[in-house]
C-alpha positions as CSV (number, residue, x, y, z in Angstrom):
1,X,0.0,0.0,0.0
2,X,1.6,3.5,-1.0
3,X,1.4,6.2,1.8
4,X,0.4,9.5,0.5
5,X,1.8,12.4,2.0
6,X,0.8,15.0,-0.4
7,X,0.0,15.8,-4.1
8,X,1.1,18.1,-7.1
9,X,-2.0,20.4,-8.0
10,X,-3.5,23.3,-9.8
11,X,-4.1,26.0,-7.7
12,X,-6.6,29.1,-8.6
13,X,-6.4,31.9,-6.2
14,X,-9.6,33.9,-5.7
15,X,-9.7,37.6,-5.9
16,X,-9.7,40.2,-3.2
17,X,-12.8,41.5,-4.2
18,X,-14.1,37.9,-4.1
19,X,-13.1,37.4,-0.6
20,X,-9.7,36.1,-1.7
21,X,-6.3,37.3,0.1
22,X,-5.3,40.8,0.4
23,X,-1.4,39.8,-0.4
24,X,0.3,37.9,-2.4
25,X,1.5,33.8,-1.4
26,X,5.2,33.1,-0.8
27,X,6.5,29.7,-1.9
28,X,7.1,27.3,1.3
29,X,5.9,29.6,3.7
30,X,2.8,29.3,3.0
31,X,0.7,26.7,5.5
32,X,-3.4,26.8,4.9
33,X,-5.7,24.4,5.8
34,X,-7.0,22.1,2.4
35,X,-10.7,20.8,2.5
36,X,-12.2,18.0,0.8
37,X,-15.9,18.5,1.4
38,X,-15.5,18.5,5.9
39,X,-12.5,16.9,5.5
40,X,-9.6,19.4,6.7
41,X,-6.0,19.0,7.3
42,X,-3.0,21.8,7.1
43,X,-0.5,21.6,4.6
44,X,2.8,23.6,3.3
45,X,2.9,24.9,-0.6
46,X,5.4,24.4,-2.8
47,X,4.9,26.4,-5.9
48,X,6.4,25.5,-8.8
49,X,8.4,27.9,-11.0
50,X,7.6,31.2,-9.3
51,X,8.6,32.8,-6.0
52,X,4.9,34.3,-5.4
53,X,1.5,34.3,-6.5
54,X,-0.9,37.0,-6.8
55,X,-4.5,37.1,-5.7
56,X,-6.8,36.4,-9.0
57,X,-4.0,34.4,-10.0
58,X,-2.8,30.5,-10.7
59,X,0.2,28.6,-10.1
60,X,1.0,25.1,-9.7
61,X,1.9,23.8,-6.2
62,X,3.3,21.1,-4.5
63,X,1.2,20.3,-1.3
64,X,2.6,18.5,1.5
65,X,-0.4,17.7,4.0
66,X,0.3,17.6,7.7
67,X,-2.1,14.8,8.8
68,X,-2.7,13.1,5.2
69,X,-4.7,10.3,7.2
70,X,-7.7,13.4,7.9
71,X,-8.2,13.4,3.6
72,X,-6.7,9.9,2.7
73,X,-9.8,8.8,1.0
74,X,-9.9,12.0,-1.0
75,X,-6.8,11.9,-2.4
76,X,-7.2,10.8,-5.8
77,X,-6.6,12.9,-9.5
78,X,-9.0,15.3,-10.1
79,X,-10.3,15.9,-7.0
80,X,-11.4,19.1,-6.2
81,X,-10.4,21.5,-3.1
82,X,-10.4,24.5,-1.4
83,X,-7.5,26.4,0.2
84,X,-8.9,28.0,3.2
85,X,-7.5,30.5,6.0
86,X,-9.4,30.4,9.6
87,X,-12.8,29.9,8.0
88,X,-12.5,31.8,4.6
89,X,-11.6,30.4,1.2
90,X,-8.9,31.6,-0.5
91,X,-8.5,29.7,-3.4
92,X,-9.4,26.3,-5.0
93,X,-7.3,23.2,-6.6
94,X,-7.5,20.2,-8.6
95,X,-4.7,17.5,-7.9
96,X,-3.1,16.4,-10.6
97,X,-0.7,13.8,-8.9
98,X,-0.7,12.2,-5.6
99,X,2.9,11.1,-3.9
């Protein structure tokens, strides 16, 4: 059995007008929650080929989940998510590979 501890994804952040973040995101020091559903754990970003990304815009991320058993059975390609700070959403994802 392969243990998953995180996944490559695609990663739209929302807007600040649509209640997305007011700044920008800073590759690996960058720790949300991720939800599947009510399924929650924390995680670290990775993002690939840039130092930052902008509200509004997209980027490719590597997620590594701090308590992968929380989402195990949610962890499959093309699953949808949502990046989420406290209780707000700031952006939503699609995985594209599981590790």
């Amino acid at each position: 059995m392969q243990i998953i501890t995180g996944f490559r994804a695609k990663v739209s952040f929302l807007k600040t007008e649509e209640g997305g973040r007011k700044g920008y995101v800073a590759s690996r020091i960058y720790y949300p929650s991720i939800t599947f559903g009510n399924k929650e754990t924390g995680s670290q970003f990775e993002i690939e080929n840039l130092e930052r990304v902008l509200p509004g815009e997209q980027c490719v991320a590597k997620v590594i989940l701090v308590s992968p058993e929380f989402v195990y059975s949610e962890l499959k390609v093309n699953a949808p998510f949502e990046v989420r700070e406290g209780s707000k959403i700031v952006g939503r994802g699609i995985i594209l590979e599981v590790f």
